[in-house]
C-alpha positions as CSV (number, residue, x, y, z in Angstrom):
1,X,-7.8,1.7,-7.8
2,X,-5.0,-0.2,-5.1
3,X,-4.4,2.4,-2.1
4,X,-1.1,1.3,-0.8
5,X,-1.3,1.9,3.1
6,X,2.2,1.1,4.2
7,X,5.1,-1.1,3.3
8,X,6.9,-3.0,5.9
9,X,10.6,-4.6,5.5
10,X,12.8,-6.7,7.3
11,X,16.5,-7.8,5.9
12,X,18.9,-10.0,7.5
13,X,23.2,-9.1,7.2
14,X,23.9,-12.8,7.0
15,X,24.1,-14.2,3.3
16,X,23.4,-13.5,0.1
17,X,20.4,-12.4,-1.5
18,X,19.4,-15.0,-4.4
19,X,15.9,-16.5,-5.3
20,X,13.1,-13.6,-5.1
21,X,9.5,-14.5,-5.0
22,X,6.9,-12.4,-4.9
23,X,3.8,-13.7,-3.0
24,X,0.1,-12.8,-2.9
25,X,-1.8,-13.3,0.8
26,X,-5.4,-12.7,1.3
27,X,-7.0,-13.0,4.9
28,X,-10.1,-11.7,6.9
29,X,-9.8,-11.1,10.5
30,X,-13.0,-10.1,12.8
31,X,-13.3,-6.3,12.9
32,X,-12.7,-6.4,16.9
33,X,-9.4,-8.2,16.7
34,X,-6.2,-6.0,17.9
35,X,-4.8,-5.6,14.1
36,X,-1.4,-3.7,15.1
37,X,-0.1,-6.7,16.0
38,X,-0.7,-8.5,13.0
39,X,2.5,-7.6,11.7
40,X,4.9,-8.2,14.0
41,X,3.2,-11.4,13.9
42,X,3.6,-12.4,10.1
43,X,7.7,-11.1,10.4
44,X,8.1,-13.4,13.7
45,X,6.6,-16.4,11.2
46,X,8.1,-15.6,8.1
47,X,11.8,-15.2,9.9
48,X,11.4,-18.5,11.3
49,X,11.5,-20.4,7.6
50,X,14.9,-21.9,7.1
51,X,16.0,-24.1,4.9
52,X,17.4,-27.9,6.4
53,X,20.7,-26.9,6.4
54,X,19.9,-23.3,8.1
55,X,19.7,-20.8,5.3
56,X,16.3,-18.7,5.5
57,X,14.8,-16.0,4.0
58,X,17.2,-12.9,3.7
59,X,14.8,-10.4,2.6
60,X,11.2,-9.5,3.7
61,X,9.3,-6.6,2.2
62,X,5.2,-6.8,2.9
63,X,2.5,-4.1,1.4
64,X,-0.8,-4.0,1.8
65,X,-2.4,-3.3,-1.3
66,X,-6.5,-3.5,0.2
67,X,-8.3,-2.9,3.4
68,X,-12.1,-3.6,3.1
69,X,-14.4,-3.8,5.9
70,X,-17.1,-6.3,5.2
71,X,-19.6,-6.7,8.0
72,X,-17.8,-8.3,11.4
73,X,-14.8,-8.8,9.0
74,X,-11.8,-6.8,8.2
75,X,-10.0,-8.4,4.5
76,X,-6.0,-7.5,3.8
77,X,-5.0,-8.1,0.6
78,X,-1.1,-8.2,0.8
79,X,1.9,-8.8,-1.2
80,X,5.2,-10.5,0.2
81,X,8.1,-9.7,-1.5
82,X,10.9,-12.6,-0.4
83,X,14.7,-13.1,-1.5
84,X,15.5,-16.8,-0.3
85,X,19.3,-17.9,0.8
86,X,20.7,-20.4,-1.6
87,X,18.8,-22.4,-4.3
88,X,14.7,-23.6,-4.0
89,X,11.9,-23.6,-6.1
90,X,9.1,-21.3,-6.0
91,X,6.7,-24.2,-4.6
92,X,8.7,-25.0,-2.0
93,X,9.0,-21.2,-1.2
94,X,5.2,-21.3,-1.2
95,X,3.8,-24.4,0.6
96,X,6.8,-23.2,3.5
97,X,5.1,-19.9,3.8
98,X,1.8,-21.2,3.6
99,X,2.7,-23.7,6.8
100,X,4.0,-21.2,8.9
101,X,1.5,-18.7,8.5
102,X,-1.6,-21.7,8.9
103,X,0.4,-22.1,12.5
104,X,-0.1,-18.3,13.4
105,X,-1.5,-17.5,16.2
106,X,-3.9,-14.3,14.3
107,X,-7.2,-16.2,14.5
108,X,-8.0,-15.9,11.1
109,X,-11.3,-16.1,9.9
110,X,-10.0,-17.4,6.3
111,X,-6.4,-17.2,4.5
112,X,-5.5,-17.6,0.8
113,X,-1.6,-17.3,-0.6
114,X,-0.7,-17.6,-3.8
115,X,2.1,-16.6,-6.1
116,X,2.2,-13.5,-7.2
117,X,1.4,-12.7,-11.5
């Protein structure tokens, strides 16, 4: 059984909402970490993606699916829900999200994203 525990979104007024993708992210924190502001981390990454010639990511809607304690860990299972400015491909969409959230600064213990089925 999936327990949705909350749904987070954050849209932008500039452009036009065109390419969606719908992303699956996996991580494990340690169980002692402050998770509230895990986040407002992720959105402050995720906003950042823009394209070369300045388009970004229009729409951001996050919802954790999972929240299993393990031990000294704590694993999210999320989806990311994106509508991308302009034209790109879905494994551009993906190996950009990937980046930005490897440079986080949420010490994470492992992370896994993957498109969505």
């Amino acid at each position: 059984m999936i327990r949705k525990y909350s749904k987070v979104q954050w849209a932008s007024l500039m452009g036009e909402e065109q390419n969606k993708f719908l992303f699956h992210f996996q991580f494990s924190l340690h169980k002692k970490m402050d998770h509230s502001l895990l986040l407002d981390e992720f959105l402050k990454r995720l906003q950042r993606i823009k394209f070369q010639d300045g388009r970004k990511i229009v729409t951001i809607e996050m919802e954790v699916e999972n929240i299993v304690r393990k031990g000294e860990e704590v694993v999210y299972d999320f989806n990311i829900d994106t509508f991308f400015e302009g034209e790109c491909s879905e494994d551009w969409a993906l190996e950009t999200m990937e980046a930005a959230l490897s440079k986080s600064i949420v010490p994470f213990n492992w992370m896994k994203i993957s498109i969505a089925i």
